[in-house]
C-alpha positions as CSV (number, residue, x, y, z in Angstrom):
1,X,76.2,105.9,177.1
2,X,75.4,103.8,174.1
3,X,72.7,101.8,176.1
4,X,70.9,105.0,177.7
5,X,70.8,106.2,173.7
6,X,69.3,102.7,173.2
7,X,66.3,103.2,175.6
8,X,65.4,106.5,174.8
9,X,62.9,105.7,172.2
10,X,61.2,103.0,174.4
11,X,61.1,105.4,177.3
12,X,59.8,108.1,175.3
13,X,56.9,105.9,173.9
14,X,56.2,104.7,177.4
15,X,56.1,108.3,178.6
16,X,53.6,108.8,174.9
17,X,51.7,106.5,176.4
18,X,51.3,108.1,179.7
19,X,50.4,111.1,178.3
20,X,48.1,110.1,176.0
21,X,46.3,107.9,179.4
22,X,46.2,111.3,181.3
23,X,44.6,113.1,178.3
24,X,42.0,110.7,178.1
25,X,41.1,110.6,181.7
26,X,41.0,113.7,182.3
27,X,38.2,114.2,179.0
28,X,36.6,112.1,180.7
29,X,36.3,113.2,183.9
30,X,35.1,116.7,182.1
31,X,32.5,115.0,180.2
32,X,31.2,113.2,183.4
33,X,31.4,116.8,184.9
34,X,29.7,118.6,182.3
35,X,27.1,116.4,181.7
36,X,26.4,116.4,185.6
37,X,26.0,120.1,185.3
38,X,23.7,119.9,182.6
39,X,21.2,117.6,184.1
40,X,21.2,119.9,186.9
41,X,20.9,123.2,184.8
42,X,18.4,121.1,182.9
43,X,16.4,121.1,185.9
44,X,17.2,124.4,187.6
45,X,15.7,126.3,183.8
46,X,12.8,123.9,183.1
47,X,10.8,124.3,186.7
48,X,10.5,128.3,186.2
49,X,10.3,128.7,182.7
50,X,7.7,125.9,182.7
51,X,6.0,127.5,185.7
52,X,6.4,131.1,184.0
53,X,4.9,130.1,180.7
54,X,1.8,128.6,182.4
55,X,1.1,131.8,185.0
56,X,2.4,135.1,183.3
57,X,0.5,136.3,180.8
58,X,3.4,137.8,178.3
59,X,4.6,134.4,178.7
60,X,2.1,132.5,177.5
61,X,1.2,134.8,175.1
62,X,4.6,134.9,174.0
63,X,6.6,131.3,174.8
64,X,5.7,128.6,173.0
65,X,6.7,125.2,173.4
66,X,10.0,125.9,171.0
67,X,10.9,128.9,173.0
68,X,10.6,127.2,176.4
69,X,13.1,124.0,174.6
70,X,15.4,126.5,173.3
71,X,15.9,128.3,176.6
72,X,16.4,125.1,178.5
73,X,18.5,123.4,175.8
74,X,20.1,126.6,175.8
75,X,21.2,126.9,179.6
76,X,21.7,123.2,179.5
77,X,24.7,122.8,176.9
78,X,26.2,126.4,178.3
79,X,26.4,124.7,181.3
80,X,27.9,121.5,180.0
81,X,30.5,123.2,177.9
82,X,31.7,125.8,181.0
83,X,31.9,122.8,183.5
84,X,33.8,120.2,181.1
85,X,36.4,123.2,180.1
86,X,36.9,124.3,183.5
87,X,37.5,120.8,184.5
88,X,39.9,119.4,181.8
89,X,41.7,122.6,182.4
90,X,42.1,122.0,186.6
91,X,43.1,118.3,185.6
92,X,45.3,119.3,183.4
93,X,46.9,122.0,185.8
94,X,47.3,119.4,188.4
95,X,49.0,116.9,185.8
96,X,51.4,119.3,184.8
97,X,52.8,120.2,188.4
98,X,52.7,116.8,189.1
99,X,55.1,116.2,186.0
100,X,56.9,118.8,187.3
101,X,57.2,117.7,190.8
102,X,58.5,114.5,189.4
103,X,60.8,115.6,186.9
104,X,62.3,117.8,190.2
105,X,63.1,115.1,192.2
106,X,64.3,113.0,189.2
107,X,67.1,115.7,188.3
């Protein structure tokens, strides 16, 4: 008994550790993620308002060049925040049943 008490600190720094791995990976995988789905929202929202801004006339009369960065900025970090949150949150989802699935056939 005395020498499970004894490894309980080391075990629950090792399983610190773990946790602290899977945090990190899975950040990072959202970051990749988001910044994937930025590039792409990047280009899906500069092609028409570009195009728009050049052909319609309340567009041009109305969009200048800060309007047309704000919009695509705009769509761009949406899209990077949505994707990395939904992504860190699925990773993190399938960590914990994973710890779970462990800790049941541990018990």
């Amino acid at each position: 008994m005395a020498k499970n008490m004894a490894q309980s600190p080391r075990n629950t720094m090792i399983s610190l550790e773990q946790k602290l791995a899977t945090a990190k990976r899975c950040s990072h995988e959202g970051v990749l993620a988001g910044a994937k789905a930025a590039v792409v929202a990047t280009i899906a929202t500069a092609i028409p308002t570009m195009a728009s801004a050049r052909m319609l006339p309340w567009a041009r009369a109305n969009l200048n060049h800060t309007a047309q960065a704000l919009i695509i900025s705009t769509v761009a970090g949406a899209a990077y925040f949505i994707v990395a949150d939904k992504t860190i949150l699925a990773s993190a989802r399938r960590n914990s049943f994973e710890q779970r699935s462990l800790s049941n056939t541990e018990a």
